[in-house]
Residue frames relative to the residue before (quaternion, step in Angstrom):
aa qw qx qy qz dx dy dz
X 1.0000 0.0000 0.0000 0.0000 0.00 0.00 0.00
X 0.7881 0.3841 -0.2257 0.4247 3.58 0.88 -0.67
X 0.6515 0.5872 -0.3577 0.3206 3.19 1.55 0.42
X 0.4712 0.7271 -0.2501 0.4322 2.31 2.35 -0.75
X 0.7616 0.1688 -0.2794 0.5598 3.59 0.87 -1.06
X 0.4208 0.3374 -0.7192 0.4380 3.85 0.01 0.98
X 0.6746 0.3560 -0.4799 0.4334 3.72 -0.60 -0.56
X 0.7336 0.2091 -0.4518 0.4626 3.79 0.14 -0.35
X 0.4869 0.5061 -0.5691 0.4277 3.72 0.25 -0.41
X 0.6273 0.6459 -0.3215 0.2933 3.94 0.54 -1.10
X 0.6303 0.5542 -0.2472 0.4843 3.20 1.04 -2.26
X 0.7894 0.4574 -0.2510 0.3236 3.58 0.43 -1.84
X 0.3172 0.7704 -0.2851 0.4739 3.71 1.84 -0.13
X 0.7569 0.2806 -0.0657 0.5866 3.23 0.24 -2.08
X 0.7673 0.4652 -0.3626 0.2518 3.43 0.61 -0.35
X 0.6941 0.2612 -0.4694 0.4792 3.39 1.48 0.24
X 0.3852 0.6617 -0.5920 0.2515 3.35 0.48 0.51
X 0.6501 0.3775 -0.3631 0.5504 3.80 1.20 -0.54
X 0.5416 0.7591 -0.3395 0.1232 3.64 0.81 -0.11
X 0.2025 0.8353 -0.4595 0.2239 3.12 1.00 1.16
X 0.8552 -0.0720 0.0938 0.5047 3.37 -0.62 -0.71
X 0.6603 0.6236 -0.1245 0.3995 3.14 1.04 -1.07
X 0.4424 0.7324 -0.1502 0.4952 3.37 1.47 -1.10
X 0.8783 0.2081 0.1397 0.4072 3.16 0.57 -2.16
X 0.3278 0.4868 -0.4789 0.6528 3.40 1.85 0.55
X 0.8200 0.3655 -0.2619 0.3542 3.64 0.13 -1.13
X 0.4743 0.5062 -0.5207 0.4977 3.68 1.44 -0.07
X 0.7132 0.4646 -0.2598 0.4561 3.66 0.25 -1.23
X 0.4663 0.6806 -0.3354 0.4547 3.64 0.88 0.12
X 0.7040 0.3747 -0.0751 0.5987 3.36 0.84 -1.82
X 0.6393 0.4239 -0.5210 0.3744 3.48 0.25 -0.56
X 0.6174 0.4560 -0.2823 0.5755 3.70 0.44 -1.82
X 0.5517 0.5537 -0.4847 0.3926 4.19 0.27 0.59
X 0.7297 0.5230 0.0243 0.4399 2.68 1.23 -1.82
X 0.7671 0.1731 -0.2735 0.5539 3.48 1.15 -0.61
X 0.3245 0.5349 -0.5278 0.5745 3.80 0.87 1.13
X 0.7050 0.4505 -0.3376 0.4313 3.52 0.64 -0.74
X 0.6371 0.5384 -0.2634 0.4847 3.61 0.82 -1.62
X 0.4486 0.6676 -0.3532 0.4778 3.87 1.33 -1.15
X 0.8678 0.2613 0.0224 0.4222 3.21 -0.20 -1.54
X 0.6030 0.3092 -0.4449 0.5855 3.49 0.64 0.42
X 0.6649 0.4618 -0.3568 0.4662 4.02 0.74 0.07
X 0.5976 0.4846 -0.3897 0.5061 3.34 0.97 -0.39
X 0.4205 0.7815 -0.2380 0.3947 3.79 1.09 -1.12
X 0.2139 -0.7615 0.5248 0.3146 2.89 0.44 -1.98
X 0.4274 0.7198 -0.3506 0.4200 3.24 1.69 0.32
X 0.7137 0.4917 -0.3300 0.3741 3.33 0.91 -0.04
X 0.4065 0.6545 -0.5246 0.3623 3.39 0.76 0.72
């Protein structure tokens, strides 16, 4: 159990250290993924 959250405490570490621009083009990426996705499974009708 405690390695589990050191290795993620770690990952989330190395991950802002690269978190510059880049980081935050690719956050804003996933979201505008995600609501295209939520979009299109509601229009569908899959979201009920």
């Amino acid at each position: 159990m405690l390695f589990t959250i050191a290795v993620v405490l770690i990952i989330l570490w190395l991950l802002g250290l690269v978190s510059g621009v880049v980081m935050g083009q690719f956050i804003h990426i996933l979201l505008v993924v995600a609501i295209v996705l939520i979009l299109v499974s509601l229009i569908s009708g899959r979201g009920k």
